[in-house]
N, CA, C and O atoms as a GROMACS GRO file, in nm:
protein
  480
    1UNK      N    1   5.199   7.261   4.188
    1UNK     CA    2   5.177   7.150   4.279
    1UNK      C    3   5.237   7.184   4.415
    1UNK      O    4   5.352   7.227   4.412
    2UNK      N    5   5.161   7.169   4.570
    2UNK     CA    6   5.199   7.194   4.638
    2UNK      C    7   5.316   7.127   4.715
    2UNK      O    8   5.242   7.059   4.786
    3UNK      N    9   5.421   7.097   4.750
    3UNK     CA   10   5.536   7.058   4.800
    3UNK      C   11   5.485   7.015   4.932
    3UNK      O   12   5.405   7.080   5.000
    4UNK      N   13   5.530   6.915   4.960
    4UNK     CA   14   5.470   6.812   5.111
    4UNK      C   15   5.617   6.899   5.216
    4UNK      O   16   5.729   6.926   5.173
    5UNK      N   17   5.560   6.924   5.358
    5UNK     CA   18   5.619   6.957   5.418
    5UNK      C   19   5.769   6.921   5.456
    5UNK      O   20   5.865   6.996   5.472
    6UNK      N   21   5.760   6.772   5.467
    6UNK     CA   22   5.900   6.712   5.477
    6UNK      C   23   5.998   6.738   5.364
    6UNK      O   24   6.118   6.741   5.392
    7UNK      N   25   5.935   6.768   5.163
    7UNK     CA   26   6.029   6.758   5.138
    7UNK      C   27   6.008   6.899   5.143
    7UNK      O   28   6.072   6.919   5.246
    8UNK      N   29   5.971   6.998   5.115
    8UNK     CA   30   6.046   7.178   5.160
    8UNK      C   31   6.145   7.175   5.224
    8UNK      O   32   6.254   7.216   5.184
    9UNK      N   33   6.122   7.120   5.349
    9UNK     CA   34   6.230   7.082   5.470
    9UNK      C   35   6.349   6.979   5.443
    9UNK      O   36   6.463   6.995   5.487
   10UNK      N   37   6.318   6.900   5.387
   10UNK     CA   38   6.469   6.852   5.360
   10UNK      C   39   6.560   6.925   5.219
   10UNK      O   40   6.682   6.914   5.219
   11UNK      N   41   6.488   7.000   5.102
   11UNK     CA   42   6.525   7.063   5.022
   11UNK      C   43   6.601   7.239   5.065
   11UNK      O   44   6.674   7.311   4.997
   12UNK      N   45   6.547   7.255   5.194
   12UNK     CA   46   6.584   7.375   5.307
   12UNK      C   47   6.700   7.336   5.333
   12UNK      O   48   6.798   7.390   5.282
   13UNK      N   49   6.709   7.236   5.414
   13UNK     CA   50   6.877   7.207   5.448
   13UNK      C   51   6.922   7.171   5.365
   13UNK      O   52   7.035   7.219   5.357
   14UNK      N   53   6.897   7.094   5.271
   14UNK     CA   54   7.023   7.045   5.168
   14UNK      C   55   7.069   7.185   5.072
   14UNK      O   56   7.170   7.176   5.002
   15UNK      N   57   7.002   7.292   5.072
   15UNK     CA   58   7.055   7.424   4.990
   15UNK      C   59   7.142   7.475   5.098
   15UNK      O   60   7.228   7.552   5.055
   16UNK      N   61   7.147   7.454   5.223
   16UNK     CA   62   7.264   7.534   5.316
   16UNK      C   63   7.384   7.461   5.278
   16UNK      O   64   7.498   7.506   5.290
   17UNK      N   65   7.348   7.328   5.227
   17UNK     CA   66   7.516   7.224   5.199
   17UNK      C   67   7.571   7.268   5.078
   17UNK      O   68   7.674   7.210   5.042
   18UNK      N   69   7.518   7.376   4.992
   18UNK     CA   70   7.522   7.355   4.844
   18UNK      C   71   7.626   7.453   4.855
   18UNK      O   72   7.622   7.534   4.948
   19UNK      N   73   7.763   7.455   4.730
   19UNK     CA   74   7.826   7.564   4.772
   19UNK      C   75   7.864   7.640   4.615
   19UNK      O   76   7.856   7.584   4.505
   20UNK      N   77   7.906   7.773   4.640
   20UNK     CA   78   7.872   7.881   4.499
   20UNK      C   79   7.717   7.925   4.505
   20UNK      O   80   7.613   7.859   4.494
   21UNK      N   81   7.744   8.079   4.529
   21UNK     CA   82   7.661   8.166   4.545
   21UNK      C   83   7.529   8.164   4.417
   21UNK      O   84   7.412   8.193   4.443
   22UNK      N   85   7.570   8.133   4.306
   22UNK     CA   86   7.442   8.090   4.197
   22UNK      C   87   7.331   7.939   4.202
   22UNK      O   88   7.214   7.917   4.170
   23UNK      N   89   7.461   7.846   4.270
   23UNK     CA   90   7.396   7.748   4.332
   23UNK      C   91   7.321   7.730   4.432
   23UNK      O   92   7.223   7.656   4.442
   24UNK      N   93   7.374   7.807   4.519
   24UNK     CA   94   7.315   7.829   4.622
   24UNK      C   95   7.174   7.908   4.631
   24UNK      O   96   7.103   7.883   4.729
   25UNK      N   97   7.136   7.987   4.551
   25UNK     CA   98   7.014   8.044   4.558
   25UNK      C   99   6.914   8.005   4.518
   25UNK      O  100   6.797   8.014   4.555
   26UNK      N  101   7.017   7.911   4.356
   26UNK     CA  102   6.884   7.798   4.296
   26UNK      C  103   6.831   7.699   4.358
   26UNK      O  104   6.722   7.646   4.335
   27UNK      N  105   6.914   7.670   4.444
   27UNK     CA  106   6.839   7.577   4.598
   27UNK      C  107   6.734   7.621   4.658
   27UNK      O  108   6.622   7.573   4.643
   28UNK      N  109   6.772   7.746   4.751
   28UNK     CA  110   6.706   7.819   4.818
   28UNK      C  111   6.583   7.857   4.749
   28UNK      O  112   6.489   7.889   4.822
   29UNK      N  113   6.561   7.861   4.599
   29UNK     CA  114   6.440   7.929   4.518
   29UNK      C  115   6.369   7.797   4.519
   29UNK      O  116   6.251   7.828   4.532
   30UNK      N  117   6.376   7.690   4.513
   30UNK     CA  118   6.317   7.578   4.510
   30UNK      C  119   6.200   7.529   4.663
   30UNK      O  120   6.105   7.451   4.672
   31UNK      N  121   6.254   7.600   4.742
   31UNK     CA  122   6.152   7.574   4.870
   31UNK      C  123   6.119   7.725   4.920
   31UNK      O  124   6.016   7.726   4.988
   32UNK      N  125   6.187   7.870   4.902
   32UNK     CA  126   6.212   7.973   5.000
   32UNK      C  127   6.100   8.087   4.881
   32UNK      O  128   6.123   8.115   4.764
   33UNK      N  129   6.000   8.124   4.952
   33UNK     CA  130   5.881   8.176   4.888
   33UNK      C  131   5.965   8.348   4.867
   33UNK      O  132   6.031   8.417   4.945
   34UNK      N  133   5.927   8.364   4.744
   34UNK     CA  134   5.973   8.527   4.766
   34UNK      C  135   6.028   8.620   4.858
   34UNK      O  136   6.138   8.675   4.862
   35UNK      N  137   5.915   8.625   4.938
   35UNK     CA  138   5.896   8.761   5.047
   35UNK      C  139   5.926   8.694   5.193
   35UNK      O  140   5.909   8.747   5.303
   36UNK      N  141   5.975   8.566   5.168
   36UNK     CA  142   6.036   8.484   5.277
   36UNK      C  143   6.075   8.560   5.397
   36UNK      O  144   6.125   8.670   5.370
   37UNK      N  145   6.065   8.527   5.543
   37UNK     CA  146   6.171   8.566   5.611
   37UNK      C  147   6.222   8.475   5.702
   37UNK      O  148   6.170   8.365   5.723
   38UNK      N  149   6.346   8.526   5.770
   38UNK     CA  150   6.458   8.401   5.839
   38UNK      C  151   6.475   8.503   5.955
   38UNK      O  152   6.485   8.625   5.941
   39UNK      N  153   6.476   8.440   6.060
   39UNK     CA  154   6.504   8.501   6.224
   39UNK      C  155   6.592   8.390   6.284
   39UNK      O  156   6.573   8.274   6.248
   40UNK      N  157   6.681   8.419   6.370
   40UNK     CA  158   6.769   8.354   6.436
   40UNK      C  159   6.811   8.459   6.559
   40UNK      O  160   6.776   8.574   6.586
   41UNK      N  161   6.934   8.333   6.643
   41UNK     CA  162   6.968   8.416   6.770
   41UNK      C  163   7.036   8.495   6.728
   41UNK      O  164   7.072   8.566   6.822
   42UNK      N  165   7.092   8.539   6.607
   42UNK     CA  166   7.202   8.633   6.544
   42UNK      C  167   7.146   8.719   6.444
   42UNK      O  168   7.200   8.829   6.444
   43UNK      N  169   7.052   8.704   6.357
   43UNK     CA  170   7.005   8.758   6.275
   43UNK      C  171   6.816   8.783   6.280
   43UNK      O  172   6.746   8.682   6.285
   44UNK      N  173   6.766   8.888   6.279
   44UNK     CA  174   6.638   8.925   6.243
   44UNK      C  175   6.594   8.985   6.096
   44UNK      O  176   6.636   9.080   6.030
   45UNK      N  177   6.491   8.888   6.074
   45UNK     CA  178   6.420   8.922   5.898
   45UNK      C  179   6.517   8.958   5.829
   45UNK      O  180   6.535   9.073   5.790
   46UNK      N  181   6.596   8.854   5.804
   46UNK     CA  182   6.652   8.828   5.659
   46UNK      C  183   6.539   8.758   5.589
   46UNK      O  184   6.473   8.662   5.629
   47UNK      N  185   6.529   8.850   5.433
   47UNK     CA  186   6.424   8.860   5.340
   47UNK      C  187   6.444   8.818   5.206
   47UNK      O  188   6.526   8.863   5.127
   48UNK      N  189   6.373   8.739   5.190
   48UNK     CA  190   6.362   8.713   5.034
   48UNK      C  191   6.448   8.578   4.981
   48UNK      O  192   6.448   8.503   5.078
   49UNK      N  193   6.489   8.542   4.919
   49UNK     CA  194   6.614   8.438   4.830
   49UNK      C  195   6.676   8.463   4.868
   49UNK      O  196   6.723   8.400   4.962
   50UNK      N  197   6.736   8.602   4.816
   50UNK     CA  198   6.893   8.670   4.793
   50UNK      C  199   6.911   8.697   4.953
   50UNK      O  200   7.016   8.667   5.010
   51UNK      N  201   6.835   8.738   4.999
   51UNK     CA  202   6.893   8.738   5.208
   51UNK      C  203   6.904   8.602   5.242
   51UNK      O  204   7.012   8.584   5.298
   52UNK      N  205   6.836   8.497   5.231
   52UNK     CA  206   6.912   8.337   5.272
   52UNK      C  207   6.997   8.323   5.212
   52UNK      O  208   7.088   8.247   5.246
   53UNK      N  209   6.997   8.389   5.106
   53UNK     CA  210   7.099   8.314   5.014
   53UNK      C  211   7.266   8.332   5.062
   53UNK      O  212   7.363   8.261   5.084
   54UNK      N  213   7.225   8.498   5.061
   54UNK     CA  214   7.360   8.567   5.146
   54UNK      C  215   7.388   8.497   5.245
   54UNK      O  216   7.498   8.441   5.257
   55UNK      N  217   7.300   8.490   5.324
   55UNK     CA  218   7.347   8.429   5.471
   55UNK      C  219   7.421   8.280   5.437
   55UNK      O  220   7.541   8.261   5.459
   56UNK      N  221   7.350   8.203   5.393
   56UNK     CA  222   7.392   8.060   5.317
   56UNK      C  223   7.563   8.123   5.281
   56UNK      O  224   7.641   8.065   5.356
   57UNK      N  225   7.601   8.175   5.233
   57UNK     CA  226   7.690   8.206   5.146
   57UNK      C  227   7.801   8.248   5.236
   57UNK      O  228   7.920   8.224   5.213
   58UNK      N  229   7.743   8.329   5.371
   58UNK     CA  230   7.866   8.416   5.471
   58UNK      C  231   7.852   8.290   5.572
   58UNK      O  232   7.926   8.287   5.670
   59UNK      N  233   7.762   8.188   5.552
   59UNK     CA  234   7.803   8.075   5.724
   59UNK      C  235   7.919   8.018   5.662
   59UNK      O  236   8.019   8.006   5.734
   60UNK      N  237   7.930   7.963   5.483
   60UNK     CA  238   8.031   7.906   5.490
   60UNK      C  239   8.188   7.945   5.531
   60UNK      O  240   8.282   7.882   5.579
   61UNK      N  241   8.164   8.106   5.481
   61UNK     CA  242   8.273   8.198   5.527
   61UNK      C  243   8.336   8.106   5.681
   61UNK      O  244   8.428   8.026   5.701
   62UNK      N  245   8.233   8.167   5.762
   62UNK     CA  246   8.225   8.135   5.909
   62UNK      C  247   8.267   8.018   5.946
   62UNK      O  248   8.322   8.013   6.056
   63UNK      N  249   8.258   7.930   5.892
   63UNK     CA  250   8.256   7.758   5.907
   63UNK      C  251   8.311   7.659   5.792
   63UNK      O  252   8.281   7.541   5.779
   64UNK      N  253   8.379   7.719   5.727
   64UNK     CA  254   8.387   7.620   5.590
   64UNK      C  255   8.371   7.506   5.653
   64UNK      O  256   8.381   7.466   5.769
   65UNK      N  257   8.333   7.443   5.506
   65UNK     CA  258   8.329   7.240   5.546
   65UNK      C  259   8.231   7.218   5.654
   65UNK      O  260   8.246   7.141   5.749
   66UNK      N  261   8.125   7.296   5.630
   66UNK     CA  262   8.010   7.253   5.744
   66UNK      C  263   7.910   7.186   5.700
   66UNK      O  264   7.873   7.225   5.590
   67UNK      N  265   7.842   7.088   5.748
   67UNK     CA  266   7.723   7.054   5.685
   67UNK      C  267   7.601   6.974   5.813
   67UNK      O  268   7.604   6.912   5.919
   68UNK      N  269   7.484   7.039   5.695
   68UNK     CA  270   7.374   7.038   5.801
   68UNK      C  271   7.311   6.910   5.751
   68UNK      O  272   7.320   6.861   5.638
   69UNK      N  273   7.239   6.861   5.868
   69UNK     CA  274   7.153   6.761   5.837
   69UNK      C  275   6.975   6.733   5.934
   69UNK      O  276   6.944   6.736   6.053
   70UNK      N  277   6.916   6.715   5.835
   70UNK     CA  278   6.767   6.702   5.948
   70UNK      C  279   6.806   6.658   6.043
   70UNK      O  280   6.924   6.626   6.034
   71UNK      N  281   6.745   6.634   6.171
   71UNK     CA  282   6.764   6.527   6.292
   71UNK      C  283   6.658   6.477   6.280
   71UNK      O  284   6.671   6.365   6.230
   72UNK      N  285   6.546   6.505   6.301
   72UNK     CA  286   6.414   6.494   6.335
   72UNK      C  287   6.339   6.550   6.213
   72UNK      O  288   6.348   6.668   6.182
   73UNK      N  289   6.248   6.439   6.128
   73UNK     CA  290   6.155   6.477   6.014
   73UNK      C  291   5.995   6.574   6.116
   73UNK      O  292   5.946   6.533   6.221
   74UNK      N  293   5.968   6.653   6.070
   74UNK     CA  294   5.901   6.783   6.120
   74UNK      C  295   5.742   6.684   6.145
   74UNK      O  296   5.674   6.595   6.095
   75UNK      N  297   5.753   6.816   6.304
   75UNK     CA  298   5.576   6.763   6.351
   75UNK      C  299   5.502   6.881   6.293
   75UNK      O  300   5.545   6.991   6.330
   76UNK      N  301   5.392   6.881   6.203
   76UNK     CA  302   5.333   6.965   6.159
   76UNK      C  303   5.162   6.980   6.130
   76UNK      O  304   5.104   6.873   6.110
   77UNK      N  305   5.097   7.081   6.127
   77UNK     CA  306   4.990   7.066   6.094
   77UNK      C  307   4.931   7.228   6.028
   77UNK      O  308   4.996   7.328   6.058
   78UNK      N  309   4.837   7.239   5.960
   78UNK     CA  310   4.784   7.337   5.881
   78UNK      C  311   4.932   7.320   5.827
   78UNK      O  312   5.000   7.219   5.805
   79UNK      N  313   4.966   7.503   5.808
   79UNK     CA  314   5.030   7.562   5.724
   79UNK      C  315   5.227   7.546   5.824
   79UNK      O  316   5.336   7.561   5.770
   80UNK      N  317   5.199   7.511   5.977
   80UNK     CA  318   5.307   7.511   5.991
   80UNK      C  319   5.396   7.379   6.057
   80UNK      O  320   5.347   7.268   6.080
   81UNK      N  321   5.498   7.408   6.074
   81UNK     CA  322   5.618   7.291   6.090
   81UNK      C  323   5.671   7.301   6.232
   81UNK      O  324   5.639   7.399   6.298
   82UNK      N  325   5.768   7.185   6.295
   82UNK     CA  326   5.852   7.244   6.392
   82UNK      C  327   5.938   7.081   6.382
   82UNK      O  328   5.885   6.970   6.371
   83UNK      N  329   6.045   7.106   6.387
   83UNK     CA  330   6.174   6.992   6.310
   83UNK      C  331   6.289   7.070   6.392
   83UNK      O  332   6.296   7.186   6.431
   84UNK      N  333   6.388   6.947   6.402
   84UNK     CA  334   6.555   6.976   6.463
   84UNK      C  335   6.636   6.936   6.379
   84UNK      O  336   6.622   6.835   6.312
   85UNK      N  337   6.725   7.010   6.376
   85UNK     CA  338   6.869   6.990   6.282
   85UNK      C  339   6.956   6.962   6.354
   85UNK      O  340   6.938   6.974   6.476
   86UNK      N  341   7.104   6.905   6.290
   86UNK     CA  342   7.217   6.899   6.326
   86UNK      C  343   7.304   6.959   6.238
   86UNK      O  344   7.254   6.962   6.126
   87UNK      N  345   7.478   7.037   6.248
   87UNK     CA  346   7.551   7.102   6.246
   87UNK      C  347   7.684   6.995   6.237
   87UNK      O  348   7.693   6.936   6.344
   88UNK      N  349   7.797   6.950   6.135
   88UNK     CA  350   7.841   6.870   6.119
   88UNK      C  351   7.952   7.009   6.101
   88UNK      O  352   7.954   7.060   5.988
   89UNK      N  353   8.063   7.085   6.233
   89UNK     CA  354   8.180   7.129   6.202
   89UNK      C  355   8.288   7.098   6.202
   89UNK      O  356   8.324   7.028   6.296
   90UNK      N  357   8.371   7.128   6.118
   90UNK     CA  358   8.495   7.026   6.118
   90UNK      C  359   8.572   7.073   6.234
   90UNK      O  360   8.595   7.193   6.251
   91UNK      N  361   8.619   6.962   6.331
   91UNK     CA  362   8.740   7.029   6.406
   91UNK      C  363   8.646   7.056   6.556
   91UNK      O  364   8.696   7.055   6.669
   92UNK      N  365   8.469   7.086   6.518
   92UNK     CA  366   8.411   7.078   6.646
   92UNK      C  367   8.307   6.964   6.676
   92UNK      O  368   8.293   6.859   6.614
   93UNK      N  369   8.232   7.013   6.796
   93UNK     CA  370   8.169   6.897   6.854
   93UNK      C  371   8.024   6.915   6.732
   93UNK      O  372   8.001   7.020   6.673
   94UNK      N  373   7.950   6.802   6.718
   94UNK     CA  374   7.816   6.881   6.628
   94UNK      C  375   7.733   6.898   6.743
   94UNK      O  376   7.725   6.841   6.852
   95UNK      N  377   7.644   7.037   6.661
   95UNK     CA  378   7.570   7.115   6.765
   95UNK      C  379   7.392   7.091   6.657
   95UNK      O  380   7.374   7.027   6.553
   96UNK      N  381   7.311   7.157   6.725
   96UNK     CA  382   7.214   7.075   6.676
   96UNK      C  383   7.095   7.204   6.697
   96UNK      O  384   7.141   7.285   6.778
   97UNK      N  385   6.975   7.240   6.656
   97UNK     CA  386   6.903   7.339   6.678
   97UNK      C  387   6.726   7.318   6.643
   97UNK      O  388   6.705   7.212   6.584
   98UNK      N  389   6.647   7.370   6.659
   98UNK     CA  390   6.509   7.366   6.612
   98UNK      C  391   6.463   7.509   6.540
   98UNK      O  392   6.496   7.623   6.575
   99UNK      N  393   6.367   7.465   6.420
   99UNK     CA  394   6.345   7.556   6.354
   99UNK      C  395   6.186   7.521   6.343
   99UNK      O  396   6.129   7.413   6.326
  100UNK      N  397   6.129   7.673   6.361
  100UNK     CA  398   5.945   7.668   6.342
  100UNK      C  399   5.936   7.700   6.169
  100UNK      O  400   6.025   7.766   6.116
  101UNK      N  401   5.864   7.666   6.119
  101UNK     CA  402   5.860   7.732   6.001
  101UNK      C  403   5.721   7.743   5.980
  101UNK      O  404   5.648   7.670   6.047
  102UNK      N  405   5.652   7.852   5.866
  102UNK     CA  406   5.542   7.864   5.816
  102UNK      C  407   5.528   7.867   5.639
  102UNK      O  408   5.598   7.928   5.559
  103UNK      N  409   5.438   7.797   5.618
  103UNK     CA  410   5.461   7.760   5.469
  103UNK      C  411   5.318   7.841   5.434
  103UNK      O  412   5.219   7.866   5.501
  104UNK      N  413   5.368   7.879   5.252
  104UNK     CA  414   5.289   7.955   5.173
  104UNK      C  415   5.191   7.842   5.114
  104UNK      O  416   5.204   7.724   5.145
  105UNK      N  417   5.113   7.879   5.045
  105UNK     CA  418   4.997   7.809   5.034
  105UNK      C  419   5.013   7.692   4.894
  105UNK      O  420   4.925   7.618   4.850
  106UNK      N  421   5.175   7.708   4.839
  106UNK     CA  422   5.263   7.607   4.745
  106UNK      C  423   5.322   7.512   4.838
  106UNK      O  424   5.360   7.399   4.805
  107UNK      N  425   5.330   7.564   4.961
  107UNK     CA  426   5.412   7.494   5.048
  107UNK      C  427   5.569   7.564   5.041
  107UNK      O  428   5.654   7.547   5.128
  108UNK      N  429   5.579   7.614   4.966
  108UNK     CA  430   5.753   7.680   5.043
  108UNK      C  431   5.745   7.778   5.164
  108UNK      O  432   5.645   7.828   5.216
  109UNK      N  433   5.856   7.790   5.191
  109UNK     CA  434   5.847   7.837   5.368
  109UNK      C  435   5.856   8.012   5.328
  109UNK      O  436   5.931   8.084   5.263
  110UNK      N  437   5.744   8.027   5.402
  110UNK     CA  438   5.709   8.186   5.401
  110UNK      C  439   5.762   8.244   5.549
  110UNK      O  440   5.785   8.365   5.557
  111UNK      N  441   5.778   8.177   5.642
  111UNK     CA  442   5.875   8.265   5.782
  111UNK      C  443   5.943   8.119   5.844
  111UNK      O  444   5.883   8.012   5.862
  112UNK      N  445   6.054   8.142   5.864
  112UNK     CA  446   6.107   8.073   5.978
  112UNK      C  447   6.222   8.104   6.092
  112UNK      O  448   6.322   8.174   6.074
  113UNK      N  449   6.194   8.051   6.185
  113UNK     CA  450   6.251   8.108   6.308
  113UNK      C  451   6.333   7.955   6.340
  113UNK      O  452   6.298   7.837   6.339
  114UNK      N  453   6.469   8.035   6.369
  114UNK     CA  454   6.550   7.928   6.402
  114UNK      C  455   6.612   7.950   6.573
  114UNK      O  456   6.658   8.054   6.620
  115UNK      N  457   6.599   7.853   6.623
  115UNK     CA  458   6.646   7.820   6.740
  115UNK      C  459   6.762   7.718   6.799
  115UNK      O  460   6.740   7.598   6.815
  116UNK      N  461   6.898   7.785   6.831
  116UNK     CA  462   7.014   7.721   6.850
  116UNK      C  463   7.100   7.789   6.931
  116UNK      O  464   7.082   7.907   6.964
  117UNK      N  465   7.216   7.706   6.974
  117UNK     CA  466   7.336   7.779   7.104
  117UNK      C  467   7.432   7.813   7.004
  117UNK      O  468   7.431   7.779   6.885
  118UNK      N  469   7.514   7.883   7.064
  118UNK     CA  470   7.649   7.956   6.989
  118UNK      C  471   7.730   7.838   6.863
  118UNK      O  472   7.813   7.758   6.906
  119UNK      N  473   7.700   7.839   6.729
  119UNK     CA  474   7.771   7.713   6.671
  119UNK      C  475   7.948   7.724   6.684
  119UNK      O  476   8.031   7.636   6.662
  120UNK      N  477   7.969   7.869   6.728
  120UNK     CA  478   8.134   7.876   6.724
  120UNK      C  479   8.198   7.828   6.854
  120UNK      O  480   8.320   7.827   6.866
   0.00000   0.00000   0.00000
């Protein structure tokens, strides 16, 4: 059954809140298509589960006690998305970003490109 865009996208961020590296991927496997990839201002084509997953796994490093939240439920049409988040750090101001995404033909996200300022 194909997955409606909004929830991929809200099942996307709520696996960045999830914490433990086994948990965390079983999130990520629930919306993040195989051969997935993730681009950011810091990172290019991180691939697959296990590369979000990692990453998922080293922001908390970076940030413990962080948590993300939609801002904006996604404007979309065909196969792709475009939605804003927010960044909940402890101790800082919250910072907030936009992400394009492209979904597989189940609807989990087959590329997404994230767009944001320095969260540190």
């Amino acid at each position: 059954m194909k997955t409606s865009p909004e929830e991929t996208i809200k099942q996307y961020v709520a696996s960045w809140n999830v914490k433990g590296a086994e948990a965390i991927k079983a999130a990520f496997a629930k919306c993040w298509a195989a051969d997935a990839t993730y681009t950011d201002p810091n990172y290019e084509n991180v691939s697959g589960v296990d590369g979000i997953s990692a990453l998922c796994v080293g922001s908390h490093e970076i940030a413990p006690g962080r948590i993300f939240h939609v801002h904006t439920l996604p404007d979309h049409h065909h196969n792709v998305a475009l939605y804003t988040w927010t960044v909940d750090i402890p101790g800082k101001e919250t910072k907030g970003g936009t992400d394009y995404i492209e979904f597989d033909a189940e609807g989990k996200i087959a590329r997404l490109v994230s767009f944001f300022p320095p969260l540190q």
